[in-house]
C-alpha positions as MATLAB code, in Angstrom:
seq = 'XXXXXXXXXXXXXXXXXXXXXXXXXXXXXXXXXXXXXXXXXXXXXXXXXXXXXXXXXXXXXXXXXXXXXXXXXXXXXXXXXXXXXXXXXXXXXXXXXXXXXXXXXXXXXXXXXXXXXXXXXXXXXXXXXXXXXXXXXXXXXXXXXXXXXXXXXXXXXXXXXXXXXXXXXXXXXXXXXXXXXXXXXXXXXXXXXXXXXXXXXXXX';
ca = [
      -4.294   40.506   87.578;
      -1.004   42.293   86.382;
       0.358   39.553   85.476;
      -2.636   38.518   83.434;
      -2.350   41.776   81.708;
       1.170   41.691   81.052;
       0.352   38.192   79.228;
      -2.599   39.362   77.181;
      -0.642   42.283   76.226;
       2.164   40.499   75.182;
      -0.280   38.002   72.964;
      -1.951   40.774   71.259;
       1.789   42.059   70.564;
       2.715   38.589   69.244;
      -0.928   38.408   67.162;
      -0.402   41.809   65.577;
       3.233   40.617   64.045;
       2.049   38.032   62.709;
      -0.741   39.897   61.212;
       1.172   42.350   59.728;
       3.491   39.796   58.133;
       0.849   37.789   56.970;
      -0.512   41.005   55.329;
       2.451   42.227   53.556;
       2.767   38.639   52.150;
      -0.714   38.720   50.531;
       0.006   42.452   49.258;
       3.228   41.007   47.565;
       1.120   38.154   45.656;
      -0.903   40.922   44.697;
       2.088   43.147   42.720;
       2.746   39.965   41.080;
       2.592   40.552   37.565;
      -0.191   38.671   35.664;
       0.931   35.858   32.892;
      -0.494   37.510   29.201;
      -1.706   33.768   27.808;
      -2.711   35.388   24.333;
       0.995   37.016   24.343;
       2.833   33.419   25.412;
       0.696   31.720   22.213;
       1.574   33.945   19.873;
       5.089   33.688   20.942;
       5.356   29.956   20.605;
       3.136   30.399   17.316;
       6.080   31.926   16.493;
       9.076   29.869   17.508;
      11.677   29.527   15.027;
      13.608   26.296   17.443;
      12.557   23.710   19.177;
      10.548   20.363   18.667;
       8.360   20.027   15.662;
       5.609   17.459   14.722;
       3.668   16.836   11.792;
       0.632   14.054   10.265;
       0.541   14.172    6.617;
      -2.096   12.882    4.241;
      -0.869   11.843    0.783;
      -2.544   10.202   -1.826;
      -0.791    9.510   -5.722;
      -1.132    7.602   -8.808;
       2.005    5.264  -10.861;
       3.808    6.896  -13.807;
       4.142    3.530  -15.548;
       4.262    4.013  -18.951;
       3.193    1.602  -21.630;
       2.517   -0.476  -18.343;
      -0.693   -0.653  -15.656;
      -1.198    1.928  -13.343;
      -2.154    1.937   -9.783;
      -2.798    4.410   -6.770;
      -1.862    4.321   -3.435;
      -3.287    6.428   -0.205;
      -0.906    7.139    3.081;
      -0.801    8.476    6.091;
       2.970    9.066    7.772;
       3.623   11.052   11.357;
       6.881   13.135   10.906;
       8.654   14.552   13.799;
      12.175   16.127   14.850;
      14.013   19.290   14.972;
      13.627   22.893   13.973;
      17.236   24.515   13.722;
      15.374   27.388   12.431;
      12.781   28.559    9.833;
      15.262   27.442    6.823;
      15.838   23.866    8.128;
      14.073   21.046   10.343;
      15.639   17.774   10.345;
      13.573   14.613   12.028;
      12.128   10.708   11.274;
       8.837    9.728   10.170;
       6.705    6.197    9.871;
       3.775    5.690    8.146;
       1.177    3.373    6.736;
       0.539    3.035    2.998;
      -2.742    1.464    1.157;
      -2.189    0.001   -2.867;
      -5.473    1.070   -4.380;
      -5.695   -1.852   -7.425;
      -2.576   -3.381   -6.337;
      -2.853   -6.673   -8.111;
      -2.450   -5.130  -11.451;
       1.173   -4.494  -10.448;
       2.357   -5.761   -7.443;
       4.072   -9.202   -6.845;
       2.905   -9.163   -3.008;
      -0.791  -10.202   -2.260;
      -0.992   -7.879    0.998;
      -2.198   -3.859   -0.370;
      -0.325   -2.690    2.672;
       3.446   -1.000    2.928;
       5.322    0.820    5.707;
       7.388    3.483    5.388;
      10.372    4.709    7.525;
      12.374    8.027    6.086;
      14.231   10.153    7.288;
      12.910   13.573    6.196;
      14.816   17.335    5.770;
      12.362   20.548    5.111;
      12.154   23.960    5.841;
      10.465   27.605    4.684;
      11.842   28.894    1.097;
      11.421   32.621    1.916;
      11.338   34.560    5.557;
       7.648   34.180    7.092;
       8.257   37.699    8.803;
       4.464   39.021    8.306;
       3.559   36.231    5.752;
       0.962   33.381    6.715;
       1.707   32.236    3.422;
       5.350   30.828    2.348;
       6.698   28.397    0.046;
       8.274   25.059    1.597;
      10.783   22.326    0.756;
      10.518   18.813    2.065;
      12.806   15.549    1.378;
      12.245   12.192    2.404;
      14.720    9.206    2.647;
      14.418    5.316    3.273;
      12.736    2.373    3.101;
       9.717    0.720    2.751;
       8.685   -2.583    4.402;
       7.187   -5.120    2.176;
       9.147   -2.727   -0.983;
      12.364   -1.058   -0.786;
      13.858    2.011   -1.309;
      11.858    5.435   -1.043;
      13.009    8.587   -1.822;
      10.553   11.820   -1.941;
      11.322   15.105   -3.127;
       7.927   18.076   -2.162;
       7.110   21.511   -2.867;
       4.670   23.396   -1.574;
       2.689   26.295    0.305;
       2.639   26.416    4.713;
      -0.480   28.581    5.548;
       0.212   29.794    9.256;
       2.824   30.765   11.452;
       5.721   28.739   12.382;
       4.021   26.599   14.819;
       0.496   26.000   13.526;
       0.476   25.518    9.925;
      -1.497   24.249    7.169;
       1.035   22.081    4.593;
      -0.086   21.729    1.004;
       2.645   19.919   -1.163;
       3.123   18.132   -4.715;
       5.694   15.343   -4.133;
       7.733   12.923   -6.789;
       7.740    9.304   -5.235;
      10.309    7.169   -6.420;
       9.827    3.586   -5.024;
      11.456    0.517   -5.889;
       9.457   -2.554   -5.483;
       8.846   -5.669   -6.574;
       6.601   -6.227   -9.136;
       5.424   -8.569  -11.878;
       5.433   -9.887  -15.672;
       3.099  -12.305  -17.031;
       5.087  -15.290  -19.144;
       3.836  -17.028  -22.117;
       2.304  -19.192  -20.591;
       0.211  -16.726  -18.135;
       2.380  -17.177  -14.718;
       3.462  -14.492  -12.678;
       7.281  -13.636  -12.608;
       8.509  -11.469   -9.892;
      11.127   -8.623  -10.934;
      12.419   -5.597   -9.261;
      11.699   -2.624  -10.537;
      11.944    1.457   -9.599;
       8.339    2.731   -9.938;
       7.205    6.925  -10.125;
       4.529    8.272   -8.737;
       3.109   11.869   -8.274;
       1.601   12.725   -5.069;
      -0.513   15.162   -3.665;
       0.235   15.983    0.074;
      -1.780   17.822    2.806;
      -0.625   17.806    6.650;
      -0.580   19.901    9.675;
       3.165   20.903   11.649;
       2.952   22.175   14.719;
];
């Protein structure tokens, strides 16, 4: 029976340790400090480097004067670098539609791809703004035209990681287009074609 005791006594010994540490354990998960989600958004809202993204909408219409005009609508994915509010630096792709593209156009297919490079960045500190002016500069090529160049301006409405983009671009594309001859035949030529654009994306 003593020997019983001394064994029970030495279990409820052995129980009561492990209780204890067990206990001081959860108390310590407890005094963890709690993760402020609301403050962590705004903070990455807020970001000035690090990866950026952003789908743009365009749509514009040929500067051809004394020649036909045609439109074109686009949609291009942008994405790169943010060195800081001033400057981002990345490479975008797109798709491009030729709304009446017969009337100028050698090519029979409406559809062109674009691959730039691209260069933007805020005009002015955001600081308390939501509203800023922004530069933006693509550079490249076109598949199925040639060389692309695009100059923008614009407003961003939002902070530095959620905003709304609202630009007026120059397009300057070469392509190849066509003259009609005497006798009514098509005859390819290259030529360097303007367009204005009107831009709307989201960079995030």
């Amino acid at each position: 029976m003593v020997m019983k005791g001394k064994i029970a006594g030495f279990l409820i010994t052995i129980f009561s340790f492990f209780g204890s540490a067990v206990n001081a354990q959860i108390n310590e998960v407890k005094r963890l400090p709690e993760v402020d989600n609301a403050h962590a958004q705004k903070e990455y809202r807020d970001n000035n480097v690090g990866f950026w993204i952003s789908p743009e909408l365009s749509g514009g219409y040929s500067c051809r004067l004394n020649h036909s005009n045609f439109s074109f609508a686009e949609l291009t994915v942008t994405g790169g670098y943010r060195f800081n509010e001033y400057l981002r630096a990345g490479l975008g792709f797109g798709g491009r539609y030729y709304i009446e593209n017969d009337k100028v156009r050698f090519y029979s297919s409406e559809w062109a791809f674009p691959i730039f490079a691209n260069v933007r960045g805020n005009i002015i500190p955001t600081e308390e703004r939501d509203v800023v002016p922004y530069y933006s500069f693509d550079i490249g090529g076109t598949v199925r035209d040639g060389f692309l160049m695009r100059p923008t301006v614009g407003v961003r409405i939002g902070r530095n990681r959620s905003a709304i983009l609202l630009g007026l671009s120059y397009v300057g594309q070469s392509m190849r287009t066509f003259k009609l001859s005497e006798f009514g035949e098509r005859i390819s030529k290259q030529s360097f074609t303007s367009f204005l654009s009107l831009r709307v994306g989201y960079e995030f």
